[in-house]
N, C-alpha and C positions, 0 to 999 in steps of 0.2 A: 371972389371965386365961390362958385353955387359948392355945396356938400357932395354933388355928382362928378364933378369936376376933380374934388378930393379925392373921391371913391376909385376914379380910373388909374390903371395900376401907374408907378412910376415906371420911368426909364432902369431897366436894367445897369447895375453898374459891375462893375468887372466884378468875375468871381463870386456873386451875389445874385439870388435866383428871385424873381419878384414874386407879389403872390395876387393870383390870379380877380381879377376883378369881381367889384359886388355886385352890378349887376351886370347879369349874364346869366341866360338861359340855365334851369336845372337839369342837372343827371333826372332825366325821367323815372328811372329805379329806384331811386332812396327816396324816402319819406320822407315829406315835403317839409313839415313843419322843423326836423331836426336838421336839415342842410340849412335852409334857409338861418338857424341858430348856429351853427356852426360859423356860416360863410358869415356874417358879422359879428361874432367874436374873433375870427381871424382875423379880420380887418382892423377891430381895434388894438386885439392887442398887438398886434404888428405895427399900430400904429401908422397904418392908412387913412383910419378914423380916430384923429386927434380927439383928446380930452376937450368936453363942452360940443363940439362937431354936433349940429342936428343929422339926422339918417334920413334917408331919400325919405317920400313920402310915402303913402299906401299904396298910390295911385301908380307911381314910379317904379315900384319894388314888384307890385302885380304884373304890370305890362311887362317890364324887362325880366322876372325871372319864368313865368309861365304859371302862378301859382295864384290862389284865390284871397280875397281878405281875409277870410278864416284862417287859413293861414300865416297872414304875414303878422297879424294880430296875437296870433298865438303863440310865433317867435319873439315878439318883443313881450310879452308878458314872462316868457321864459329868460331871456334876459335882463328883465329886468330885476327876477327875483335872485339872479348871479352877480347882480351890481353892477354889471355893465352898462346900462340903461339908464336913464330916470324919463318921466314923462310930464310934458307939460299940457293942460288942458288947453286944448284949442291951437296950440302951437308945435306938437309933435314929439317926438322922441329924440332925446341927446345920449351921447354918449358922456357917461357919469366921469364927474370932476377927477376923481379919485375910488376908480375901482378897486383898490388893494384897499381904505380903510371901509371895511364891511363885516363888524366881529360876531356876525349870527346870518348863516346861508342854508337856501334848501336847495336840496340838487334835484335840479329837473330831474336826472336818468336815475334818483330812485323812487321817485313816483309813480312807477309802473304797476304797482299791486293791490291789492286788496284794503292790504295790513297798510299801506303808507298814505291810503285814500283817507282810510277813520281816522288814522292819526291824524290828519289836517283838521277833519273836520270837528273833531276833540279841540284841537286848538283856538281853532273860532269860536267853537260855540262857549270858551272862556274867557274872547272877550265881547262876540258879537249880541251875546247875551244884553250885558249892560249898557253897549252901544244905541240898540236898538230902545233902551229906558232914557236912554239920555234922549235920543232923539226927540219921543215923544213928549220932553219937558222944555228942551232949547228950541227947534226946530222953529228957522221960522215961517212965515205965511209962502214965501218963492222955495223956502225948502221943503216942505210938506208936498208944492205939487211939483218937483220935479223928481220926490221920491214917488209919487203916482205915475209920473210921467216915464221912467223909470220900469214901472212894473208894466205899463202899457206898451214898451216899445219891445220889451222882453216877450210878452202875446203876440205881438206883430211878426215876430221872428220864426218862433216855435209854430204859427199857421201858416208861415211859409216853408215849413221844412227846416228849419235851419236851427243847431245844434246850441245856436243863444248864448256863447261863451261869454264875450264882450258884453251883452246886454245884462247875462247875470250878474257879472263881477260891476256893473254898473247901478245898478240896484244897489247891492249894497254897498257900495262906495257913496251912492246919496248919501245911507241910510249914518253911515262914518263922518262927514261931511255936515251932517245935520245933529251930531255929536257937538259942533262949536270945540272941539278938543283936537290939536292937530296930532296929538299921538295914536287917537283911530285910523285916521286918514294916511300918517303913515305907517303904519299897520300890515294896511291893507294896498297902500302903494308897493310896498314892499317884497308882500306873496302874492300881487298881479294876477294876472289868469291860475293862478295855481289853486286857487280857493277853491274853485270848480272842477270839483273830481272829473264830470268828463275832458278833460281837457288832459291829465295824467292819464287816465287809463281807458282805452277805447272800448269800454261795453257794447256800447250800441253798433258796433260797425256791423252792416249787412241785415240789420235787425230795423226797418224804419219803426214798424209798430211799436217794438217795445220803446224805443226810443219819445215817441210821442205822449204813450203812455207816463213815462217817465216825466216829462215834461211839464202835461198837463197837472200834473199834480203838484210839479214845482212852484208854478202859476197859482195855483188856488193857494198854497201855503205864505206867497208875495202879500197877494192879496188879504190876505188876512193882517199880515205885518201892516200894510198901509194903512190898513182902517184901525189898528192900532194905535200905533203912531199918533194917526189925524184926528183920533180923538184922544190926544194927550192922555193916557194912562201909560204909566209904567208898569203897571203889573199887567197889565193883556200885549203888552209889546216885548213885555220876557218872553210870558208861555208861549206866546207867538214865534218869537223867533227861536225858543228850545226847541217846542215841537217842531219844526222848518229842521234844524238841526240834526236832531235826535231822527227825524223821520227820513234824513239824506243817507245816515248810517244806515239804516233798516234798509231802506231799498235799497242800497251797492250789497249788501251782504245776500238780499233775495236773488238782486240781477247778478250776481257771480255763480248762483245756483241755475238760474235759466238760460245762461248761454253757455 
């Protein structure tokens, strides 16, 4: 039996109200990324979407609910940071073995602010700091260029217009990955698309320019981490990635003043 198959509601049983299927078309009004989090936490914990259960595809979940992959990406990053989730590379998203043992949670719905952006990125920058020194000491020859490859598909994004969440959070997931340490990697499996303040808080909306602006300097500050890294220094893959850090604060607290 395909996970789609799982997904369609059951038979009503007497007295008992079902709950409405995962996929199926959005309420056009409500924002996309929180139904879409919604409609598959109700499933699982309803227990439509069994424990271990992989979840439709992106492919699946775009055509049948009406929404974009930015989107549907963006709800599974949000659940996954509620423990619902876990994600396999290349193999998709499950619905986690044991969602209840989880003793440290961020809650998507207080990341709307300002004040809850720096505080993430305060968090990072305590471990992503040394991450980024390990890197450039373990790292090997296929992990160095798929952390370039990485910062290159993150450009490819942001000159298409596109808001780069996924690509960010994948940058530096190389950069955790090339730590040789799985307590980075789950780290940052852990706070998933949350790491990337736009994804909490929507500055840019209705603003492309600044948004690009924005961007573009995310990009040169990659790029500078990479050629860190690849030439194995740990002290230029700190200041690398402080300044990156330090200079993500600076700009949320300017872009809160210009929009």
């Amino acid at each position: 039996m395909t996970v789609q198959d799982k997904a369609k509601p059951a038979r009503k049983k007497s007295g008992a109200a079902s709950s409405p299927p995962l996929l199926r078309p959005l309420d056009p009004v409500r924002r996309r990324t929180e139904e879409v989090v919604e409609r598959i936490a109700a499933q699982i914990t309803e227990g439509q979407l069994p424990a271990g259960a992989r979840l439709p595809t992106e492919q699946a979940m775009m055509a049948a609910m009406g929404v974009s992959r930015t989107v549907v990406r963006e709800a599974i990053s949000a659940l996954r940071a509620r423990g619902l989730v876990m994600t396999r590379q290349g193999a998709g998203a499950f619905v986690n073995s044991d969602p209840t043992q989880q003793p440290y949670a961020i809650d998507p719905d207080g990341l709307g602010s300002l004040g809850s952006v720096i505080e993430i990125l305060e968090l990072r920058t305590a471990v992503e700091i040394e991450a980024a020194a390990f890197a450039s000491e373990r790292a090997t020859a296929t992990q160095l260029k798929t952390i370039a490859r990485a910062a290159a598909t993150f450009s490819r994004a942001i000159a298409n217009g596109d808001r780069a969440v996924k690509e960010d959070f994948d940058f530096h997931f190389a950069i955790a990955i090339a730590t040789q340490n799985s307590r980075f990697v789950g780290f940052l499996e852990f706070l998933g698309g949350l790491i990337i303040p736009r994804q909490s808080i929507r500055t840019f909306e209705g603003n492309a320019e600044l948004q690009t602006r924005y961007l573009e300097s995310v990009e040169r500050e990659h790029q500078v981490i990479v050629d860190a890294i690849t030439a194995r220094s740990p002290r230029k893959a700190r200041d690398a990635m402080r300044r990156h850090l330090l200079n993500g604060k600076e700009r949320y607290r300017q872009l809160a003043l210009e929009v």
